[in-house]
N, C-alpha and C positions, 0 to 999 in steps of 0.2 A: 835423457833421464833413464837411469837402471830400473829393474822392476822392482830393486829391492826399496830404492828409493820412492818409486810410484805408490808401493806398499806401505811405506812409511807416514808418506804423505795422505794417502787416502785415512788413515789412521787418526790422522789428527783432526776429523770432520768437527767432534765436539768442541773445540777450538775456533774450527770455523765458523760454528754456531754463535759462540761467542762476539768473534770479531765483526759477524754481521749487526749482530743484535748492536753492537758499540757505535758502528757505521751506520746503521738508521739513530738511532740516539741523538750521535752528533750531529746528522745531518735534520734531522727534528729542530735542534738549540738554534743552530740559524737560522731556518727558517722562520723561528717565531721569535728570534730576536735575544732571545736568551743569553748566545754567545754573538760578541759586538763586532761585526763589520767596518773596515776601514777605508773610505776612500780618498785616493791622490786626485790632484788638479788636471790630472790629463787623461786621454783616453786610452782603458787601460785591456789588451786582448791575449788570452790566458790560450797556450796551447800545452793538452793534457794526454791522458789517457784513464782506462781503466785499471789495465793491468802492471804489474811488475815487468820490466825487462824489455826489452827493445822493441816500441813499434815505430823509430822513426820520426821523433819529433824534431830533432835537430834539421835536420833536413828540412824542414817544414818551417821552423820558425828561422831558417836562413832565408827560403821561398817570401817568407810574408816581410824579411826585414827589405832586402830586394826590392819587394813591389813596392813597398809603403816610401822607401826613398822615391823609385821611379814616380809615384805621384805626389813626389815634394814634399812627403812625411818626414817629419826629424823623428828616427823611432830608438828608443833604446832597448836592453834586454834584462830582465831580474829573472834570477834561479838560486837555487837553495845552494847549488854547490857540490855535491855529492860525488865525494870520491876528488877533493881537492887536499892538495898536499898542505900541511902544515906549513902557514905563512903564506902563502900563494895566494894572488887575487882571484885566479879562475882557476876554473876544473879541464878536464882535456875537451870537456864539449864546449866552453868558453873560449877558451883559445884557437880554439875551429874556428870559432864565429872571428875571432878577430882577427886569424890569418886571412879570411873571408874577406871582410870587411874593416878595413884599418882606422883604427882609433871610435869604430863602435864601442859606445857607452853603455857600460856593462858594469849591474855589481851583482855579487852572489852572495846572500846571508839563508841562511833557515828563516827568518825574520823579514819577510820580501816585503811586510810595509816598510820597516826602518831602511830596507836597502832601496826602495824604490825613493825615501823620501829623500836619502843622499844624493842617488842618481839625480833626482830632479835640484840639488842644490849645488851639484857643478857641473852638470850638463845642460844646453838649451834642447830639452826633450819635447814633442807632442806625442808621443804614441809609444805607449809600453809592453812588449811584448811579455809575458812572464809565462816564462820553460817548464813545463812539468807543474800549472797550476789548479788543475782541476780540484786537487783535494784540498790546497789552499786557501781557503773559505773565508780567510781573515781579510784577507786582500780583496775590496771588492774588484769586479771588473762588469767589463761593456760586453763585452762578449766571449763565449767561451768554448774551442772547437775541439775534440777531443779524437785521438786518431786512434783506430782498430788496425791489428793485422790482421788484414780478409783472411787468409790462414786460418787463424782461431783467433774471431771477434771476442769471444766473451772466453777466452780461456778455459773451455770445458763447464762452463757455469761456477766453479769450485772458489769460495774465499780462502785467502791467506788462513794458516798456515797451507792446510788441506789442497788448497789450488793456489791461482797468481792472479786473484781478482783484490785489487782493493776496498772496490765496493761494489754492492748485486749492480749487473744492467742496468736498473731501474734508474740508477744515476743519470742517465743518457737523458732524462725528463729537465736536467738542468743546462744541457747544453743546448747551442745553437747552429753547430755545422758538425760534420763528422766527416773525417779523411780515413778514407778503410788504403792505408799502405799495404805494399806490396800484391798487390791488385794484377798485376800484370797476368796471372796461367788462368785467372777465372774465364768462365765462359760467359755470354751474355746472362744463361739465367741462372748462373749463380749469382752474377752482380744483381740482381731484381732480387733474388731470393734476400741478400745481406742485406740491403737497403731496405727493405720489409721487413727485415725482423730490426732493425735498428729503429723505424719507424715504429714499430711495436712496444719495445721496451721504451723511446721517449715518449709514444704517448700522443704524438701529433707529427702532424708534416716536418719536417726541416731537411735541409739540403745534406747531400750524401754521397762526397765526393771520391773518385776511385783513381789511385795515384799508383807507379812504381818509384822505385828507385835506380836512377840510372848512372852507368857512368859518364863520367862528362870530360875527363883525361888522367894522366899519368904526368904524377908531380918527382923529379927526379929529384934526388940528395947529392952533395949539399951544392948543386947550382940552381935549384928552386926551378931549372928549365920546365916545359910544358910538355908533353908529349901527344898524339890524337890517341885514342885510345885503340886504334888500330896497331899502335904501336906493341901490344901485348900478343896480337895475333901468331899464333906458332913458337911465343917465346917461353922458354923452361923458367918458371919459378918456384921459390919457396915460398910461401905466408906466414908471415906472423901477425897476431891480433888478440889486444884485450877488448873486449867488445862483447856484446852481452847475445848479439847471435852471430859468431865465427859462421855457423855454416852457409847462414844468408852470403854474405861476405864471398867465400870459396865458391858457391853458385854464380856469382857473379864476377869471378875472375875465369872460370871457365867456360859462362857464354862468351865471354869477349874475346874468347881463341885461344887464352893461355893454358899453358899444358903444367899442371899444380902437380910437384912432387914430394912436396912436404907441408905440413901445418904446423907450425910451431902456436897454439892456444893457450894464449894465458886469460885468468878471470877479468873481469869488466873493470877496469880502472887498474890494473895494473900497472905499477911502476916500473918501468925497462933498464936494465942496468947497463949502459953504454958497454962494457966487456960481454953482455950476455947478448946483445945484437950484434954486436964485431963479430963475436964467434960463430953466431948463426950466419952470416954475412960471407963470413969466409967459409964456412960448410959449404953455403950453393954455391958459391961461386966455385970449390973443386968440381962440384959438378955438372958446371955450366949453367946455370942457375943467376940468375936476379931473386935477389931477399925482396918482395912485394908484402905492404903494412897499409893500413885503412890510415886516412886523410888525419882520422882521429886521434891514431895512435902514433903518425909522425911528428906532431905537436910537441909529444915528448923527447923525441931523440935527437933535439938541436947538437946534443953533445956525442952523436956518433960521430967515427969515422972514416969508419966505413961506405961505400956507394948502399944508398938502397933508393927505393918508389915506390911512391905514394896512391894509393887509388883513392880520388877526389870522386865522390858520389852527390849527386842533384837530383831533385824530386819531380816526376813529369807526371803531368796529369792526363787519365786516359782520352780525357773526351775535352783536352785541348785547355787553353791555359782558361781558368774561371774568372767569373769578375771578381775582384778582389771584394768588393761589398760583401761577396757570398763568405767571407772568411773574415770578417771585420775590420776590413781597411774603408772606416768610411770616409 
């Protein structure tokens, strides 16, 4: 962010004021019943956030659909959609999930009761993951795990406009687990320090889990081959990525060995226009170069031509994989 921006933003605190005062409001009306609660027949575990913009929940609710199979859960997935093309059933984090996981039961509406009640009227669902549902308050659910990037948990303290908080911290009093992503450069006591003040802001004990993002291999175009991710080590690439944090992305194409000589960054749900990845495509490659794009944003480019790869990213937990009870796989 520029400082002119910073500037800008800082500016709009009265606003901020606003949006908090609206955000306790609402969050008053349900609590006292004011505004109505809906629940489905099945167990239903909401994975959120506080803030706007990327801490990593895809990742996470791939993690919990994973496990919830592995202990014989039939789970499926509801989200809003956001950043889904006109006419399309899924958005590019949709289509992740089901290149993931094929023929996972997935619908995305703004409306995640109406879409969860379709889901469950042609699918055989037990367990309902719903994407990005923290402020979704309509939908009841069982449990509710909301993830931080250890980087900056609370976004500078600052509400929308002014900051990229949606609602104050204090929200954290209605969740039941918290995953602080991108966890990997803390030290031991900054992990104790985050975990304490997260503890603080809910209000009581609850679990306080400290996750990276790792990669797990390179997906080649268009033979879908596998690659180890040692495959990347010493090789010259380009990136391209719409994705709500490129740089995370680029850090982790250059731990892995690769030697990054261009970023092609476009905004978060960008649509890629097959001529405009060809062309990129054929730039690296005069220069000896691999065009390298996030798992998320291959999704879209079935209709290149071009050769390009894929970085497939998985969520690893520092202190080893949790019981899933701790995330609401009961």
């Amino acid at each position: 962010m520029t400082a002119a921006s910073s500037a800008i933003r800082a500016g709009l605190w009265p606003v901020s004021l606003l949006f908090g005062a609206a955000a306790r409001l609402r969050g008053v009306a349900y609590e006292r019943g004011w505004f109505r609660t809906e629940r489905l027949p099945v167990r239903v575990v909401s994975v959120g956030n506080l803030s706007v913009g990327g801490t990593g929940k895809t990742p996470l609710v791939a993690w919990l659909v994973e496990r919830a199979r592995a202990l014989g859960r039939r789970p499926g997935v509801l989200a809003r959609g956001y950043g889904r093309e006109a006419g399309a059933a899924l958005n590019d984090e949709g289509r992740l999930l089901e290149r993931r996981f094929p023929g996972l039961p997935q619908e995305q509406d703004p409306d995640r009761v109406a879409a969860g009640r379709r889901l469950l009227a042609r699918h055989d669902v037990d367990l309902l993951v719903l994407d990005d549902g923290f402020q979704h308050r309509r939908l009841a659910r069982d449990f509710d795990v909301v993830c931080l990037d250890a980087e900056r948990p609370f976004a500078q303290g600052r509400l929308l406009p002014a900051g990229d908080l949606r609602e104050p911290p204090g929200a954290l009093r209605r969740a039941h687990a918290v995953v602080m992503t991108r966890a990997g450069p803390l030290s031991a006591a900054q992990r104790r320090d985050r975990a304490a003040s997260v503890v603080a802001h809910a209000g009581r004990d609850l679990p306080v889990l400290f996750a990276e993002h790792d990669p797990l291999d390179v997906e080649l175009s268009p033979s879908r081959a596998r690659e180890p991710i040692d495959w990347l080590r010493g090789r010259a690439v380009v990136l391209l990525s719409a994705i709500a944090r490129p740089a995370s992305f680029e850090a982790t194409v250059v731990a892995a060995g690769a030697r990054v000589l261009g970023h092609h960054r476009r905004a978060d749900h960008h649509r890629h226009g097959a001529a405009e990845v060809e062309a990129i495509a054929r730039d690296a490659a005069r220069i000896g170069a691999t065009l390298l794009t996030t798992e998320k944003d291959a999704v879209k480019l079935d209709a290149v031509a071009a050769p390009f790869a894929a970085l497939r990213i998985g969520l690893r937990f520092l202190d080893g994989e949790p019981d899933p009870r701790l995330l609401g796989l009961a």
